[in-house]
Structures are given as structure tokens and as C-alpha cells.
N, C-alpha and C positions, 0 to 999 in steps of 0.2 A: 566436933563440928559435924552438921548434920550435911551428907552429899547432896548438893542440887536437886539431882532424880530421889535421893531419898527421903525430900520432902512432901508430908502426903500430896500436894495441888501439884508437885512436878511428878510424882510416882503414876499418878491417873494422866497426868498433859502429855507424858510422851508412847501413850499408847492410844494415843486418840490421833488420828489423820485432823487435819483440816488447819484454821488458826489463820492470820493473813498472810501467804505467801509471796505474792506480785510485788514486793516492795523493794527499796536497796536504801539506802540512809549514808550519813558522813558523823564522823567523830569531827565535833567542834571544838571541844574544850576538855582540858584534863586536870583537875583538882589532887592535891593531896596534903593531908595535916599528920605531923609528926605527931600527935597523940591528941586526948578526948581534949572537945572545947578549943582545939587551937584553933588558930584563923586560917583558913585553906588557904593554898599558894596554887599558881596558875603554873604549869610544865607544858613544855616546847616540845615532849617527850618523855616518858614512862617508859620502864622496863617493868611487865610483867610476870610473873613467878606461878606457875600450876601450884596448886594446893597451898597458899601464902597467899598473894597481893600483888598490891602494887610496889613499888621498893622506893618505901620512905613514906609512906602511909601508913597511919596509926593500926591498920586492921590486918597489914603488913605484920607490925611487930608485937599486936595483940592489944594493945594498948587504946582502942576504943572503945566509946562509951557503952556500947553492944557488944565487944568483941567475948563477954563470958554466956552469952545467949548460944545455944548450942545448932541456929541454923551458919549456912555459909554466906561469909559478906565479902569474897576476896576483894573484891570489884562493883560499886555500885552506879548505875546508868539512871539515869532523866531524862524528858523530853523534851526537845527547845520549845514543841508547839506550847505543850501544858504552860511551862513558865512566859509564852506568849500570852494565854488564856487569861493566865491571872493578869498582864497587865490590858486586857479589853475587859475584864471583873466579869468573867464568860464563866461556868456563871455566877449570877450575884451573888457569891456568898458571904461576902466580907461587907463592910463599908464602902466602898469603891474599889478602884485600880490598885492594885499592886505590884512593885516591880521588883522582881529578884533574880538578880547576877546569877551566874553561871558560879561565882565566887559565895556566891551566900547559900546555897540550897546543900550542900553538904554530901552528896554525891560527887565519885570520882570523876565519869564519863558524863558528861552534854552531849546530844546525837541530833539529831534534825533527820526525819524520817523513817524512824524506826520504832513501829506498833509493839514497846515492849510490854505491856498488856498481855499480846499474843506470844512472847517468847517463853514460857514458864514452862520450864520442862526440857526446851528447844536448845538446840546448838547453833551458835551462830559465829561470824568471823567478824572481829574490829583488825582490821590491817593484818598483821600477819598473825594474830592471838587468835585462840579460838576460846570462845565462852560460853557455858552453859547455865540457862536460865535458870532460877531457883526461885523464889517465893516472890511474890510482889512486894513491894517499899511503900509501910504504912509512912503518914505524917505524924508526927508526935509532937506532945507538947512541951518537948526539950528542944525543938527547931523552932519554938514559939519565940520559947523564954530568950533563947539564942539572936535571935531576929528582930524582937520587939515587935512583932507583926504579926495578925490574923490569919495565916497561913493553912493552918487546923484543916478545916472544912472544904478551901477550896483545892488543895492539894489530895483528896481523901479518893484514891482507886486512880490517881496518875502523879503519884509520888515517886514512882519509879522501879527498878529491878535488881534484886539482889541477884548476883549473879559467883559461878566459879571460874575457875582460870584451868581448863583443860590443858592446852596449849598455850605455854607462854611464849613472850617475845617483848619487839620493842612497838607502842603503839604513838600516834603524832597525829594533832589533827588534820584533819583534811584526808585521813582515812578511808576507806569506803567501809561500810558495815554492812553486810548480808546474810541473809540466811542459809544453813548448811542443811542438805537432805540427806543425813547421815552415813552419808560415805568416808571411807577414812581418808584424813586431809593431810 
């Protein structure tokens, strides 16, 4: 497994100032599939694991469809706005509207105001875990096939954030998630 920071886009992102700071965000929704292609289950609460997972997530026990890819995927995050976007077809890229659950996008973590875009490389807190950003979350067209749905294009640069698990713990929605200025937590 490739570390966070020792991915080249997070090796360059955490020696560079700047990125959006002013923000704070909430953990909505927490996903996890006991192994590739299962159907996500919705958690009331996750326990966390630094260097592993989530515990009972296929990426947890190595067992996803990425997991022999040698970046880190302990924990993967999405934005509620983007999966708002697609259902206003913001922008057109599909046929019309599209509406995808928090259940169907295949990301661990759902978050409502959190520019993870700007995280890559970055540290940040979901409740009491701390997580460090790692490469961005392309769309594939295994979420296609999975979906039945034109997804591809307009999910393509806010699919989301692969992320690692520095600090683990227990995380629950309705969280706060913010940014850490790298002091030790």
C-alpha cells in the first residue's frame, strides 16, 4: 500500500500552503460491503482501524475490487453537494437527472461541506478519527455496470477521496469534520 503523503499528488499537496481552509462539514452517512460487488449496508456507526479500515469493509479485509492496487483506500469520502449536482444534471452531462443514494455510490463516508478536492495530501478530523487525504476518487466504469447508470462523466474530478486512517476510532453521523493545521492531535 502506497502511504497517503507517498502519493506523488499528496507528496507535492502537503508542502504547498494554501487549498480551502474557512470551511467545517458533518459526516452524513456511513457505507460498508463485506467484500467486491456486495450491496453497501448503511452503519449507525463504524469503528475505525489506522492502517486497515473500516471493520467490516471489504477494504478492511482486503477483499475489494481495488484492494491489490498498491494506492491507500482505508476509508473512501463523497460529497452530498456532487451527488446533489447530478440530480439538478449540473452539469449536463448525462441524459437528464440522476439520482444516487448515499447507498449506491460505493464510498464509505457521505459528508455535506467538505472541499475534498482541497484535502489531498491534508489531515483532517471525522469525529474523533483523524484522516489523511490521499489521491482523488476517479469514476469507473465498474460503478456503471454496477448502477445501470450514466454516472462516468458527470461524476469525473468530484468522485471523491481516497483517504488513510492515521488515527482511529469510533465515527457516527452527524459528526463534525474539519480541518487539522498539523499539530499533533
Amino acid at each position: 500500500m502506497v502511504d497517503a503523503f507517498a502519493h506523488p499528488a499528496g507528496s507535492v499537496a502537503v508542502e504547498v500552503p494554501g487549498g480551502a481552509m474557512a470551511w467545517s462539514g458533518t459526516l452524513l452517512h456511513i457505507h460498508i460491503a463485506p467484500a467486491a460487488s456486495y450491496e453497501m449496508e448503511e452503519l449507525r456507526e463504524a469503528t475505525c482501524v489506522a492502517g486497515r479500515g473500516i471493520v467490516g469493509d471489504r477494504y478492511f479485509f482486503g477483499t475489494g475490487t481495488y484492494s491489490p492496487k498498491p494506492d491507500v483506500r482505508e476509508v473512501t469520502l463523497i460529497e452530498q453537494e456532487a451527488l446533489d449536482a447530478l440530480v439538478r444534471n449540473d452539469p449536463p452531462l448525462q441524459g437528464g437527472p440522476i439520482q444516487l443514494l448515499p447507498v449506491d455510490h460505493r464510498r464509505n463516508l457521505t459528508v455535506r461541506g467538505v472541499p475534498l478536492n482541497h484535502l489531498v495530501g491534508r489531515r483532517f478530523r471525522v469525529g474523533e478519527v483523524i484522516l489523511r487525504g490521499g489521491r482523488l476518487n476517479f469514476p469507473c466504469k465498474y460503478l456503471e455496470e454496477l448502477l445501470g447508470s450514466p454516472v462516468f462523466l458527470p461524476l469525473y474530478n468530484r468522485s471523491g477521496l481516497n483517504c488513510s486512517i492515521e488515527r482511529g476510532g469510533v465515527i457516527r453521523p452527524g459528526d463534525p469534520i474539519s480541518l487539522l493545521d498539523g499539530t499533533a492531535d
